[in-house]
MILUMVO-225831 format. One line per field, with one value per residue: residue number from 1; x, y, z of N, C-alpha, C, CB in turn. Coordinates in nm, 4 decimals, decimal comma, always signed. Glycine has a CB too. Example, Ala and Ser with C-alpha at 12.3 -4.5 7.8 and 13.67 -1.06 7.14 Angstrom:
<pts>
seq <- 1;2 $
n_c1 <- +1,3190;+1,2850 $
n_c2 <- -0,5690;-0,2250 $
n_c3 <- +0,7800;+0,7080 $
ca_c1 <- +1,2300;+1,3670 $
ca_c2 <- -0,4500;-0,1060 $
ca_c3 <- +0,7800;+0,7140 $
c_c1 <- +1,3200;+1,2900 $
c_c2 <- -0,3300;+0,0030 $
c_c3 <- +0,7800;+0,7870 $
cb_c1 <- +1,1308;+1,4084 $
cb_c2 <- -0,4473;-0,0598 $
cb_c3 <- +0,9046;+0,5725 $
</pts>
This chain:
<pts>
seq <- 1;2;3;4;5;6;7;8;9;10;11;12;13;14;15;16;17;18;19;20;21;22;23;24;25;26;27;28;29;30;31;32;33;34;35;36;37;38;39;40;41;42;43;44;45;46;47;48;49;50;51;52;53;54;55;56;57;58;59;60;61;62;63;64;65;66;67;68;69;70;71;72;73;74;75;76;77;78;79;80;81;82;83;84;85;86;87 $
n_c1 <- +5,8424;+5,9640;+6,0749;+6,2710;+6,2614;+6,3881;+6,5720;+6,5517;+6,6782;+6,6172;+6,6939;+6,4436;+6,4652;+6,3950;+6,2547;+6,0828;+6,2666;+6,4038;+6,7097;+6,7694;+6,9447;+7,2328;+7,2599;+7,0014;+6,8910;+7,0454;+6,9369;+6,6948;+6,7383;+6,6782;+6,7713;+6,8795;+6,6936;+6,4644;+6,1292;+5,8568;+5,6203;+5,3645;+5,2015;+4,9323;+4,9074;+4,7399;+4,9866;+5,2004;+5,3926;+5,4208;+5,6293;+5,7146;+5,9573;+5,9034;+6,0038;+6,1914;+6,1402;+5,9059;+5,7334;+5,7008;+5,5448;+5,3484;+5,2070;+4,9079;+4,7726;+4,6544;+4,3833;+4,1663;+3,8023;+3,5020;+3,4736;+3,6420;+3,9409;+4,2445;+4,5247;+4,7261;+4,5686;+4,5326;+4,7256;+4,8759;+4,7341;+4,7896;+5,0705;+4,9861;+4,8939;+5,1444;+5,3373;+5,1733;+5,1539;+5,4232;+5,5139 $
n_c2 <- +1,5279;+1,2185;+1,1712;+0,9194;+0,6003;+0,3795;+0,0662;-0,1076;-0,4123;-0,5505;-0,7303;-0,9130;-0,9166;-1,1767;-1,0353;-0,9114;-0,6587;-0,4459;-0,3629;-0,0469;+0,0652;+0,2666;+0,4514;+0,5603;+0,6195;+0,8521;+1,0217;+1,0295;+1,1919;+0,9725;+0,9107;+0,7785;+0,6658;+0,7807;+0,7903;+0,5539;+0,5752;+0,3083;+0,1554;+0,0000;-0,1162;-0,1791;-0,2677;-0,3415;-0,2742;+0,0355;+0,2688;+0,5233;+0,7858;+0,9410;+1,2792;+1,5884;+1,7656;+1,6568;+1,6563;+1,9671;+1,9680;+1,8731;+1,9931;+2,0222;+1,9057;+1,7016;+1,7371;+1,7192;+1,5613;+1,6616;+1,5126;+1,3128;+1,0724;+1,2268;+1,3773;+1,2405;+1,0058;+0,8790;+0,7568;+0,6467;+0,4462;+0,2912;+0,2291;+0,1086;-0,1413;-0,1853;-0,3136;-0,5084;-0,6605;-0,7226;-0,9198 $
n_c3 <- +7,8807;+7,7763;+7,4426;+7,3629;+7,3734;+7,6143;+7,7315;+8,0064;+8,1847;+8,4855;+8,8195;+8,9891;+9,3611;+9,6240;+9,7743;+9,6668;+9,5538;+9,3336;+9,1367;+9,0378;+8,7205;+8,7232;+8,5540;+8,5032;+8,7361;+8,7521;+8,5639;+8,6429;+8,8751;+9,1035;+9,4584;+9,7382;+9,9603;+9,7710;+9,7149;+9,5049;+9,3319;+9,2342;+8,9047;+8,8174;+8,5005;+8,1645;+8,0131;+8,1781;+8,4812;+8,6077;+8,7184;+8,9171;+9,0090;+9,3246;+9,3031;+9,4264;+9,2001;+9,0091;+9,2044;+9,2173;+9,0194;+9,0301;+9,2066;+9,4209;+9,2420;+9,3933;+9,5314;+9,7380;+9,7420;+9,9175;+10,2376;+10,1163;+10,2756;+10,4656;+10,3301;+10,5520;+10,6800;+10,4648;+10,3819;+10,6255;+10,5883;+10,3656;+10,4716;+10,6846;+10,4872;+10,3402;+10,5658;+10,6366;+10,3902;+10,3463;+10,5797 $
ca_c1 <- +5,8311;+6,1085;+6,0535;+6,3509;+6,2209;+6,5054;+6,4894;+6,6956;+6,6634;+6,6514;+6,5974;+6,3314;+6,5216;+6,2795;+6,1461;+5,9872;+6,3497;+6,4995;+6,7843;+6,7539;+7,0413;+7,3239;+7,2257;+6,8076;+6,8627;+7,0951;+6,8544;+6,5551;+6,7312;+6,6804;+6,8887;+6,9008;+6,5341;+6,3601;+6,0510;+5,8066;+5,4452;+5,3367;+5,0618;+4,9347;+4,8341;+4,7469;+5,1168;+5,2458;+5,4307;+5,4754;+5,7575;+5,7508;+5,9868;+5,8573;+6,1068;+6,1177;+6,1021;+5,7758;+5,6570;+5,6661;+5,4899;+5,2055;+5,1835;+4,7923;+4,6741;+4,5611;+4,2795;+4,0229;+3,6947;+3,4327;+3,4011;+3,7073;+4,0594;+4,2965;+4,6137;+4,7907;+4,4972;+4,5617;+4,9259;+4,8736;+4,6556;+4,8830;+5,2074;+4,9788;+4,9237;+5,2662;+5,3493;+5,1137;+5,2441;+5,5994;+5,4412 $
ca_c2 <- +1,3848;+1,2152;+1,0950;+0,7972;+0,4894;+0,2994;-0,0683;-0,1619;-0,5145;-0,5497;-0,8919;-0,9167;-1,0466;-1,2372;-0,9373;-0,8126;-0,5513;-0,3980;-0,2472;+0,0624;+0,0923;+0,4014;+0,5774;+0,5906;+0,6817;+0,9762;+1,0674;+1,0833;+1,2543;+0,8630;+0,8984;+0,7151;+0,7019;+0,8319;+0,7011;+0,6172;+0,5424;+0,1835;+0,1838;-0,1584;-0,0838;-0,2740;-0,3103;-0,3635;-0,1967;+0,1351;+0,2955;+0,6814;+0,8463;+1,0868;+1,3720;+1,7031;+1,7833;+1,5640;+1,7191;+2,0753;+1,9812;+1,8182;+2,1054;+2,1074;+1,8246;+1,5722;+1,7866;+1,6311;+1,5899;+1,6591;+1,3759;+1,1828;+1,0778;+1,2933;+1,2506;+1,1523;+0,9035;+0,7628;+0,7388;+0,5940;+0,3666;+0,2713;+0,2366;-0,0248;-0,2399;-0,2122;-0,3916;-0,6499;-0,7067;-0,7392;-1,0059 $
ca_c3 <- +7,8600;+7,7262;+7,3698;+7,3187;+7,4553;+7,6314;+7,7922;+8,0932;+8,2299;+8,5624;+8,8406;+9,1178;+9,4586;+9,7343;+9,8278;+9,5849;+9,5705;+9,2329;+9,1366;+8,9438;+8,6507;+8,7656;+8,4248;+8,4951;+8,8670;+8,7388;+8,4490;+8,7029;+9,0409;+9,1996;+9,5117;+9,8352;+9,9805;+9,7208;+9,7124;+9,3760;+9,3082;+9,1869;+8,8748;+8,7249;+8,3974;+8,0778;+7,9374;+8,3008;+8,6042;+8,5657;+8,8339;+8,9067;+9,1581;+9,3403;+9,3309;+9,4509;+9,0740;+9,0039;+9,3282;+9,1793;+8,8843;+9,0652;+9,3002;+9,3894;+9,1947;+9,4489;+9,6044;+9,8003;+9,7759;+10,0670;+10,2575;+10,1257;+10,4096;+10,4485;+10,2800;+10,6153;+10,6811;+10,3472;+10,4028;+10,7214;+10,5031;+10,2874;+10,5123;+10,7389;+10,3633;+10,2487;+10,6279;+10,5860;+10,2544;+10,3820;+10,7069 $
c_c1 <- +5,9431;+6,0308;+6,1364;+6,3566;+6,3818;+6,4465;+6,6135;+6,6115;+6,6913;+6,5733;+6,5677;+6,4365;+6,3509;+6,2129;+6,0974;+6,1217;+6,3619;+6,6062;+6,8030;+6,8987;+7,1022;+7,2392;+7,1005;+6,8184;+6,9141;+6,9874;+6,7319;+6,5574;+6,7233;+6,7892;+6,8152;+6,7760;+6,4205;+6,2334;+5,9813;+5,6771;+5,4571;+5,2027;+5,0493;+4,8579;+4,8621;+4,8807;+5,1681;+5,2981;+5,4878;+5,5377;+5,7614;+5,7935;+5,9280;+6,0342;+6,0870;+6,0881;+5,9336;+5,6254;+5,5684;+5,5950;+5,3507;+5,1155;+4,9857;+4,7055;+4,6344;+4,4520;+4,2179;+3,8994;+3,6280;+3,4472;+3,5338;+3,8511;+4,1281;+4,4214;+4,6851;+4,7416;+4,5221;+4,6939;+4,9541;+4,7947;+4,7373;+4,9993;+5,1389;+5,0014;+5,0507;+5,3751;+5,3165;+5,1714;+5,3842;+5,5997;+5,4384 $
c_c2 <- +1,3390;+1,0926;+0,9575;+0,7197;+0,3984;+0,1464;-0,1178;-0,2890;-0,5229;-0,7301;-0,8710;-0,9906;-1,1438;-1,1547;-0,8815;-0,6576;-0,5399;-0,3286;-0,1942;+0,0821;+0,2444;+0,4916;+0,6145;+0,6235;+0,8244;+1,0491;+1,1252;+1,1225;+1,1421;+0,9171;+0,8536;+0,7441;+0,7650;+0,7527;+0,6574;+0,5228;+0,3972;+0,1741;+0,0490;-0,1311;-0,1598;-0,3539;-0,3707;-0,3202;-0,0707;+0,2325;+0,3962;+0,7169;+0,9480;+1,1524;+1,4623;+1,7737;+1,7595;+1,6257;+1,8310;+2,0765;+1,9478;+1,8855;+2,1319;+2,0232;+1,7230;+1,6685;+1,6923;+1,6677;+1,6123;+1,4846;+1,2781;+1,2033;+1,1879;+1,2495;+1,1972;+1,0226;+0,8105;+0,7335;+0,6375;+0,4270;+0,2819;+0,2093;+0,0734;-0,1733;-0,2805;-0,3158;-0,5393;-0,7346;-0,8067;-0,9101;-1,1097 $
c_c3 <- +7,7674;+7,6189;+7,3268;+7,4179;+7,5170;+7,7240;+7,8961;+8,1375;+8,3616;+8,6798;+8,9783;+9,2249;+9,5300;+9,7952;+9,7518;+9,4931;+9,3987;+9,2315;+9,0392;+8,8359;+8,7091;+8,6764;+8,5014;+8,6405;+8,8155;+8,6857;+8,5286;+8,8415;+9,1011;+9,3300;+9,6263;+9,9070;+9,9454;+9,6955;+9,5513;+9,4319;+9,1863;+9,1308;+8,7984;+8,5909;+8,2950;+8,0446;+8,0651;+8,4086;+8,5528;+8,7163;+8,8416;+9,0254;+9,2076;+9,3835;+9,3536;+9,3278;+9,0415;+9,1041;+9,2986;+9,1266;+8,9197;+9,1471;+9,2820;+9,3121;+9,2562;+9,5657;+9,6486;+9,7912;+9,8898;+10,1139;+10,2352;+10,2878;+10,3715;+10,4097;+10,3871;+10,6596;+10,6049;+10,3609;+10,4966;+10,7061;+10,4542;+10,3411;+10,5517;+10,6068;+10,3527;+10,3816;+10,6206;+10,4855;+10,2570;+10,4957;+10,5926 $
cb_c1 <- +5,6925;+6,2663;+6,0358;+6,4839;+6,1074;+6,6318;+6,4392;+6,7725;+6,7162;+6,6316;+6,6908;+6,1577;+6,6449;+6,3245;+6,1716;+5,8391;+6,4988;+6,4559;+6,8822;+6,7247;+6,9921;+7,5137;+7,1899;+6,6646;+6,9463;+7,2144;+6,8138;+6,4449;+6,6011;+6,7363;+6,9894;+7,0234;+6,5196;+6,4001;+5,9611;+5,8985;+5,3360;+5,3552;+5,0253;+4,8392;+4,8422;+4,7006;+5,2215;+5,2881;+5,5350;+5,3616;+5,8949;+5,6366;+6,1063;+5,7047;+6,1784;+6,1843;+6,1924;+5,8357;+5,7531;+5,7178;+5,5576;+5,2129;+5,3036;+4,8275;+4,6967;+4,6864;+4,2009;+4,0169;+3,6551;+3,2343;+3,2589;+3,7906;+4,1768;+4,2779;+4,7203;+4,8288;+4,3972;+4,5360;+5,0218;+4,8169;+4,5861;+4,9077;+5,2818;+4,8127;+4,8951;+5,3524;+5,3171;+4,9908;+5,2995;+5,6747;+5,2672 $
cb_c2 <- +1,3478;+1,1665;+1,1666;+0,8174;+0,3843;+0,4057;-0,2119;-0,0444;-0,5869;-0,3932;-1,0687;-1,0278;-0,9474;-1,3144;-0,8487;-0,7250;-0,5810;-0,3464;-0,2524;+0,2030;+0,0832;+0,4027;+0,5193;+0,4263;+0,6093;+0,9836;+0,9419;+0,9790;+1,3556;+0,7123;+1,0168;+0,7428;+0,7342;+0,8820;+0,7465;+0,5906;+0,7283;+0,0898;+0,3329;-0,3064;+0,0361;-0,2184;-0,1823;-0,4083;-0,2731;+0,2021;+0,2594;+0,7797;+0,8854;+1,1064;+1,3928;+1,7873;+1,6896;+1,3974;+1,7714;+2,1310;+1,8860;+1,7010;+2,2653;+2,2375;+1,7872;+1,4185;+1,8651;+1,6138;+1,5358;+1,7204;+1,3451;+1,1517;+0,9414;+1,3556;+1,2839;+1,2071;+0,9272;+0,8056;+0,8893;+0,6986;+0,4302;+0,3758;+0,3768;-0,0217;-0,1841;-0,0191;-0,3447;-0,6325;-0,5667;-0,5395;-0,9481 $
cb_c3 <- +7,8019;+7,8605;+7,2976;+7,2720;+7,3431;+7,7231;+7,6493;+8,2516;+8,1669;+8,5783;+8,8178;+9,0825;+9,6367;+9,8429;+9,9068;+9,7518;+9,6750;+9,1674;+9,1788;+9,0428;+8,5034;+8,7236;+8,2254;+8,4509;+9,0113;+8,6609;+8,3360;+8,6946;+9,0949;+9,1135;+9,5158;+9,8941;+10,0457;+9,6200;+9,8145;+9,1971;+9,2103;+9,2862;+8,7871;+8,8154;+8,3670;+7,9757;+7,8584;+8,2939;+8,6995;+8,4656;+8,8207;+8,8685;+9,1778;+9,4938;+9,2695;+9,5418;+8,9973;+9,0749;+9,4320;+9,1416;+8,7671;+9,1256;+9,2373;+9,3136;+9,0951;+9,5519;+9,5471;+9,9345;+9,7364;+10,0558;+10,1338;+9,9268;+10,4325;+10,5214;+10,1687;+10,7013;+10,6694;+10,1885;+10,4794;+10,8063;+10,4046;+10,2343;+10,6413;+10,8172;+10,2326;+10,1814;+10,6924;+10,5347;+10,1906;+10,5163;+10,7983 $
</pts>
């Protein structure tokens, strides 16, 4: 975890788009279709790429319970929303 807080400024287009500062893509592997996870929490948007780094580390922690989708279900879940969204 990286203890020295830094603050980049960045501006929303019409889509909803950002663009990520050079430095903080380098710093966190960002590169050209990487994707990240979107969390709304008290303070406000919090932005995590997934990387194959991130990947490793998580290796194993989204088990499923009995009973719940599977993750391509949820994905498939998910993809239709983020259409809609876009509509």
């Amino acid at each position: 975890m990286r203890s020295n807080l830094q603050t980049a400024t960045v501006q929303f287009t019409t889509k909803g788009q950002i663009v990520i500062p050079a430095r903080v893509r380098r710093e966190f592997q960002i590169e050209d279709g990487t994707k990240a996870s979107v969390t709304i929490t008290p303070e406000g948007i919090l932005l995590r790429p997934i990387t194959n780094q991130s990947i490793s580390r998580g290796f194993g922690v989204l088990k499923r319970e009995p009973g719940e989708k599977s993750f391509a279900q949820r994905w498939a879940d998910h993809k239709r929303e983020e259409h809609e969204l876009e509509d």
